[in-house]
matplotlib code that plots the C-alpha trace (Angstrom):
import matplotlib.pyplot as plt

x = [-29.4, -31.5, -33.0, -34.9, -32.3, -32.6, -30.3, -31.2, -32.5, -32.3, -35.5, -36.5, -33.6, -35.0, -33.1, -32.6, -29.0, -27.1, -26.6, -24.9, -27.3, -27.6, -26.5, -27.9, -24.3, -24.3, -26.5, -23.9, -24.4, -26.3, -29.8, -29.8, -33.1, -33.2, -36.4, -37.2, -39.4, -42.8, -44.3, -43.5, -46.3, -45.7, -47.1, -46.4, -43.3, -41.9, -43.4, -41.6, -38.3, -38.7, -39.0, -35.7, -37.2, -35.4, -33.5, -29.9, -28.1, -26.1, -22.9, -20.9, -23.2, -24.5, -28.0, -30.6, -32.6, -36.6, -39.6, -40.6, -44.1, -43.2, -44.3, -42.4, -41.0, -38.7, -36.2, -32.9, -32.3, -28.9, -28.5, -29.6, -32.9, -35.9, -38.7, -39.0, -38.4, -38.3, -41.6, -43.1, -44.6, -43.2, -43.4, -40.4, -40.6, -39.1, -37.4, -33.2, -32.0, -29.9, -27.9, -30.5, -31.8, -35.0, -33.3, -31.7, -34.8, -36.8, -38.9, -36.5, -39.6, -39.1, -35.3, -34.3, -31.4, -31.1, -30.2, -32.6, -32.8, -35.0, -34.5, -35.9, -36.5, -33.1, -29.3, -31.0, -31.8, -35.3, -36.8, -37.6, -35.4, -35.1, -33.9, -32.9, -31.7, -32.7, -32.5, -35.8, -36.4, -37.4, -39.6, -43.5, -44.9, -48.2, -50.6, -52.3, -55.6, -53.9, -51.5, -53.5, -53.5, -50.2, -48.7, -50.8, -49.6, -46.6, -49.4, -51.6, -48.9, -49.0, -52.0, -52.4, -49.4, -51.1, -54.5, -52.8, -50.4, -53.4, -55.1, -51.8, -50.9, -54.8, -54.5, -53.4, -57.7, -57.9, -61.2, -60.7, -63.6, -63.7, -66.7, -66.5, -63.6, -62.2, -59.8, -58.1, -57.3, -59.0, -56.0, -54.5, -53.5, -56.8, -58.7, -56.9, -57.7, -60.8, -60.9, -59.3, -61.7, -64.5, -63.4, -63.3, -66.5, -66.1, -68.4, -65.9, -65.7, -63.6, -62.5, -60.9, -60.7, -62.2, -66.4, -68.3, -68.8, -65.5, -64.0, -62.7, -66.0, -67.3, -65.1, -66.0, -69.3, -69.0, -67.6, -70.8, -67.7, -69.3, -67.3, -67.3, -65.3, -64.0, -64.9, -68.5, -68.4, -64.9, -64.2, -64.9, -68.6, -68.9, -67.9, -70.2, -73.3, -72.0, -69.3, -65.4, -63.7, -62.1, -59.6, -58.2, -56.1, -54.5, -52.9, -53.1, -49.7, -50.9, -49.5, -51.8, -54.2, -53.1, -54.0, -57.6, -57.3, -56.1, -59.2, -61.8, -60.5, -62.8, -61.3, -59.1, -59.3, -55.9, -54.7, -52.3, -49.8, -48.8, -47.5, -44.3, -44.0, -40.2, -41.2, -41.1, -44.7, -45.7, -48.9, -50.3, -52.2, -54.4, -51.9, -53.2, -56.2, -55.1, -52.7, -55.3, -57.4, -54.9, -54.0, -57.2, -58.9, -55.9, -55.5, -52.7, -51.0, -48.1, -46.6, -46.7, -44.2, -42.6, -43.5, -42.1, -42.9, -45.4, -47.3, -47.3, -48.5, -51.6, -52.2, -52.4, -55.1, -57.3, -56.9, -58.3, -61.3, -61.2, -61.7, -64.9, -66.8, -66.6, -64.9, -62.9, -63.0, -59.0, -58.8, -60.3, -57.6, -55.6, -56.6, -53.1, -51.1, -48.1, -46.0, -42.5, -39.6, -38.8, -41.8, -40.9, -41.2, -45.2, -46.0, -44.0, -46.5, -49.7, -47.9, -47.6, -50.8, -53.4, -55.5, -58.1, -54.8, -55.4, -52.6, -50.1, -47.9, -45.2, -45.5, -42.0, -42.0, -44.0, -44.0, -42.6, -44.8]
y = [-42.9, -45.0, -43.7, -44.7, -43.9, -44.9, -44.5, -41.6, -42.6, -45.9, -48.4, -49.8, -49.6, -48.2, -49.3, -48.8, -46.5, -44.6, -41.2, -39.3, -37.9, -34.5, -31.3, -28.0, -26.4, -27.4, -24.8, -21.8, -18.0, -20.2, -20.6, -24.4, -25.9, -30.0, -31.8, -35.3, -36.3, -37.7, -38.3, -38.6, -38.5, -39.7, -38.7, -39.2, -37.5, -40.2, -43.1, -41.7, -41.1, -44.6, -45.4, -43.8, -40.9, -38.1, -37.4, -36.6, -37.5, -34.5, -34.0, -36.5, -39.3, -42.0, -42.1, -39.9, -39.6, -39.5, -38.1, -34.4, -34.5, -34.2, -33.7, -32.7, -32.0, -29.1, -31.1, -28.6, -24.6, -23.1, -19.9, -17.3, -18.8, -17.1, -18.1, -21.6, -23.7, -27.1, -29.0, -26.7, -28.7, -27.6, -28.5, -27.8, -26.4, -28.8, -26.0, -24.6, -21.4, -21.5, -18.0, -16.2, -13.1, -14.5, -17.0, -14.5, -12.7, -15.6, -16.9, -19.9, -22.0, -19.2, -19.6, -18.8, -21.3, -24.5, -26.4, -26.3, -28.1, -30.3, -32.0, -35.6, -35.1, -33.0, -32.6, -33.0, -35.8, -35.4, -36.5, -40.5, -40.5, -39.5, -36.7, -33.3, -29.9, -26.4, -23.1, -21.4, -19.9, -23.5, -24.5, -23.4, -23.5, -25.4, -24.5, -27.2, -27.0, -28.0, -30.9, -33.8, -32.8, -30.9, -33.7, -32.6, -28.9, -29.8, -30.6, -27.9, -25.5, -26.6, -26.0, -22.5, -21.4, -22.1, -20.5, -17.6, -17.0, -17.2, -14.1, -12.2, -12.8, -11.8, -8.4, -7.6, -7.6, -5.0, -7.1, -10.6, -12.8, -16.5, -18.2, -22.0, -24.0, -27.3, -29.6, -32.4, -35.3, -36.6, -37.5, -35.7, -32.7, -32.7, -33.4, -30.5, -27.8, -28.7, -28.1, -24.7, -23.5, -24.4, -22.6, -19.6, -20.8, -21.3, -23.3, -26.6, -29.2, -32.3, -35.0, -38.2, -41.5, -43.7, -44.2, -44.1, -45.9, -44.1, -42.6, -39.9, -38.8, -39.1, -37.2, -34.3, -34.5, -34.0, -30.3, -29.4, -30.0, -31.8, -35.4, -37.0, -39.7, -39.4, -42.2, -40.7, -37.2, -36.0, -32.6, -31.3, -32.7, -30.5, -27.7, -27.9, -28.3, -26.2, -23.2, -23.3, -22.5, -19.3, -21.9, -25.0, -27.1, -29.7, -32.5, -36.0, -36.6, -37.5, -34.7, -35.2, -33.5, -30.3, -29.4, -30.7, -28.4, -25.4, -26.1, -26.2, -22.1, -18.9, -15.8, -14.2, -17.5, -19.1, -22.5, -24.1, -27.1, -29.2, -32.1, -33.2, -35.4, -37.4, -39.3, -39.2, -39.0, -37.3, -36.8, -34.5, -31.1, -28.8, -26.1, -23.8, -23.9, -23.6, -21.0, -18.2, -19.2, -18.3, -15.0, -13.7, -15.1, -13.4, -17.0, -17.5, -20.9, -21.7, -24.0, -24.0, -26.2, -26.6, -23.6, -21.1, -20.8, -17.7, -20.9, -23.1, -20.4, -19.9, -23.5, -23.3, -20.5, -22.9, -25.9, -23.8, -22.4, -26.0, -27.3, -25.0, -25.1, -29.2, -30.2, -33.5, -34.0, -33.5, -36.1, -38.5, -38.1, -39.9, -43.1, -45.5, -45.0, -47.0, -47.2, -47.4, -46.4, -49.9, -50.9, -48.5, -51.6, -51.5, -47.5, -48.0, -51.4, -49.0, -46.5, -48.8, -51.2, -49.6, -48.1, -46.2, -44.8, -41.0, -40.4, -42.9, -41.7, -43.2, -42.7, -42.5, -41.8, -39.9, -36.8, -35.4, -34.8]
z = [2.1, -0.4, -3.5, -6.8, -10.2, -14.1, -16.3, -18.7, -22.5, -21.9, -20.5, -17.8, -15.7, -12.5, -9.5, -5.5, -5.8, -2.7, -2.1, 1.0, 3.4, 2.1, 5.2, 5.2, 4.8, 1.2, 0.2, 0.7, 2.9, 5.7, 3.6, 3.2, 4.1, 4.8, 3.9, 4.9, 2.6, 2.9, -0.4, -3.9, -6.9, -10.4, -13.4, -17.2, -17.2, -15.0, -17.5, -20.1, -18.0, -17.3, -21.0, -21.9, -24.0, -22.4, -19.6, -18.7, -15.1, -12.9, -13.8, -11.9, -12.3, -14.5, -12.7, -12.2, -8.9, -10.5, -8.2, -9.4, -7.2, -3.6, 0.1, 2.8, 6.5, 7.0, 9.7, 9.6, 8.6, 8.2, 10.6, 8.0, 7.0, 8.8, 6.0, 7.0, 10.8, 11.7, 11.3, 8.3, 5.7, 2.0, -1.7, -3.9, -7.5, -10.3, -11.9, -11.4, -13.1, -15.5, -16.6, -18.8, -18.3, -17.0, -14.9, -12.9, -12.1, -11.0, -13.7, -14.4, -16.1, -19.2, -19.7, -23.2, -22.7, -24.4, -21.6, -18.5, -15.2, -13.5, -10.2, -11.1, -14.7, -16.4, -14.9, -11.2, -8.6, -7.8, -4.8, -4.6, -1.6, 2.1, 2.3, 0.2, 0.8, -1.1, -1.1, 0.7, -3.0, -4.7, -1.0, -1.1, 2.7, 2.9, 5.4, 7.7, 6.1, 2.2, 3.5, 2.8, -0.8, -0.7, -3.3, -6.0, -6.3, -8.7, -11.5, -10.4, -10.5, -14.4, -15.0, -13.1, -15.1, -18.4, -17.5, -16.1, -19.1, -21.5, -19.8, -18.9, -23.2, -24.5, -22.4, -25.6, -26.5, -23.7, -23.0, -22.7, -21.1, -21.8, -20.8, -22.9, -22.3, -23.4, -22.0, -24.1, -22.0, -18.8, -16.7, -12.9, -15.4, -17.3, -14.1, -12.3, -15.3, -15.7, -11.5, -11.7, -14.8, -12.5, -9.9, -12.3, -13.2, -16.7, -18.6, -19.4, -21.4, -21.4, -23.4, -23.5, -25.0, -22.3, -22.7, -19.4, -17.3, -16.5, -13.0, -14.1, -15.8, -12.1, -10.8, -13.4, -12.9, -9.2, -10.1, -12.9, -15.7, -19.0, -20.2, -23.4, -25.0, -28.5, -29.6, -28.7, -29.6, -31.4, -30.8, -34.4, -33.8, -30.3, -32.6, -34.8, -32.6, -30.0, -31.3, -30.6, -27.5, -25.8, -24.4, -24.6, -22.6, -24.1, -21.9, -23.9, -24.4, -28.1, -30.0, -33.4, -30.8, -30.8, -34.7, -33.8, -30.9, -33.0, -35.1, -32.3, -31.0, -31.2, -32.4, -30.2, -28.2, -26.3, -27.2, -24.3, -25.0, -21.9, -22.9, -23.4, -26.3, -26.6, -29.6, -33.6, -34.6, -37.4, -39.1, -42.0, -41.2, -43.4, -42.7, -45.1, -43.0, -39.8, -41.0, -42.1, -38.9, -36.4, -38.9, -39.3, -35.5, -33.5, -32.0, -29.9, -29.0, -26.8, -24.1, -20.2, -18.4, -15.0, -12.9, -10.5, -7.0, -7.8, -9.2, -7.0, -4.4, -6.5, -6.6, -3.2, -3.3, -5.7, -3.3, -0.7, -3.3, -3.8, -0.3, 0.1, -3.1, -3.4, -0.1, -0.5, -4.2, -4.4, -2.1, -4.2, -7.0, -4.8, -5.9, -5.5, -2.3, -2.0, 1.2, 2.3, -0.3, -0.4, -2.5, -5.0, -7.7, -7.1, -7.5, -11.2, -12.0, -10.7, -13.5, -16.2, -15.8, -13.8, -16.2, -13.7, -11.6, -11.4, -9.0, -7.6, -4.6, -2.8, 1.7, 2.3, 5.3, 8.2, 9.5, 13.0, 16.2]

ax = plt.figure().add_subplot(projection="3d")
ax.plot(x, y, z, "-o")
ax.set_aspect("equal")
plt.show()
């Protein structure tokens, strides 16, 4: 079968490779599950994968399989599967355990090893392809209702993860109620955060670097979310006029970001990291500063990354909140369809020169009656 590979740390060397067809007895005690797959997101991660920052192939190979954001069919079940049947609709998680404790107990996205696993991104194929098989553990079932905006629940699952986290770690405060929340960074993951604090309704802010009129700014306004442009209105000025932030999200991909964001936190407030940075930037901090805030504030700050299936499931119960509190805006995040696997060349250009893309997506192929 035909899929879309690059060779790992180096640039720009996407290409159509083969693969066997994948069978359902690969997956060993009877509980392989084979997908065919329908579609296949992309995201920053996959920008970067294709610029050679990071990346390794699976053991065996000198390619790896990209594609982490997928939709798809359930078409085969080995005989000791009875979670999933033929013709269920699924999203996989991105994430493989390792051998750490917290591997083997299901929360793979916390290993404490240095090596992790990541089908499409690290030491796994992912899923621009036809075809892949799993394990029932990595598949999330998605209910008729959800399907038509089932290929955005990788980057949701993100985002839940990080919003989640941040209250499980502050009910250290016994009391923890945020009420004003900023988001750095008005792409999918920005637009998705700022979408799940307003289901929480939480008073949110966003910014980003385009001026209006901008899409994306649109879209926010649609779901009562405030926009502003840093070229505008920096985030040390909305401070200022306004008072810090119980949270903040940042999802820029600039890394410099995140000491403005550490300055722009309320006591006891949560910062969250969510980009993944493969390059050598550096830049000077007031870290004296920022030190004594974080001591004396009882700030926290840490990182959210590729999520469990307990994710992902929650995701799914914000789509839904989703669907009835500002029916169809999910659907118009998905701005750039592309179709057929053999026009993978044009969802890459949409990635690289489409400046107004919120989410590109590859229709591999359709579903079953």
């Amino acid at each position: 079968m035909k899929a879309v590979g690059i060779t790992p740390r180096k640039p720009h060397t996407a290409r159509l490779v083969e693969l066997p067809e994948p069978k359902v007895g690969e997956v060993p005690n009877g509980r392989g599950v084979k997908v065919k797959i329908l579609k296949v997101g992309v995201d920053g991660t996959d920008k970067e994968l294709h610029l050679g920052e990071y990346g390794a192939p699976p053991p065996g190979y000198d390619f790896l399989v990209t594609g982490h954001e997928c939709f798809g069919q359930v078409v085969e079940v080995g005989p000791k599967v009875k979670e999933f049947k033929r013709g269920d609709f699924v999203v996989p998680t991105v994430r493989r355990p390792g051998g750490s404790l917290f591997d083997t107990i299901g929360t793979y996205d916390m290993t404490s090893e240095e090596t992790y696993y990541e089908r499409g991104i690290n030491l796994r194929h992912g899923y621009l392809t036809e075809y892949f098989v799993d394990d029932p553990e990595y598949l999330v079932k998605v209910p008729k209702g959800l399907q038509h905006i089932a290929i955005l629940l990788e980057p949701m699952s993100i985002c839940i993860k990080g919003i989640l986290q941040a209250y499980e770690i502050n009910r250290r405060l016994k009391v923890w109620k945020p009420s004003r929340v900023a988001v750095m960074g008005a792409g999918p993951i920005g637009l998705l955060t700022a979408l799940a604090y307003r289901i929480r309704n939480l008073e949110t802010v966003v910014f980003g670097v385009e001026k209006r009129p901008y899409r994306n700014a649109e879209l926010l306004d649609e779901i009562g979310a405030t926009y502003y442009s840093v070229q505008d209105r920096p985030l040390a000025e909305e401070v200022k006029k306004n008072g810090p932030f119980d949270m903040v999200f940042e999802a820029t991909g600039f890394s410099p970001v995140v000491f403005d964001a550490m300055s722009a936190l309320a006591k006891n407030g949560a910062l969250i990291l969510s980009s993944v940075t493969g390059g050598h930037r550096k830049c000077e901090v007031e870290a004296d500063r920022l030190n004594i805030e974080f001591v004396l504030g009882n700030k926290v700050m840490f990182g959210t990354v590729n999520a469990h299936r307990g994710y992902f499931e929650e995701g799914l119960k914000d789509f839904a909140m989703s669907e009835a509190a500002y029916p169809g805006w999910l659907t118009k995040l998905l701005s750039h369809p592309v179709d057929g696997l053999e026009n993978w060349k044009e969802q890459i250009r949409i990635l690289f020169e489409i400046k107004d893309c919120t989410k590109a997506y590859l229709n591999v192929a359709q579903p079953e009656a």
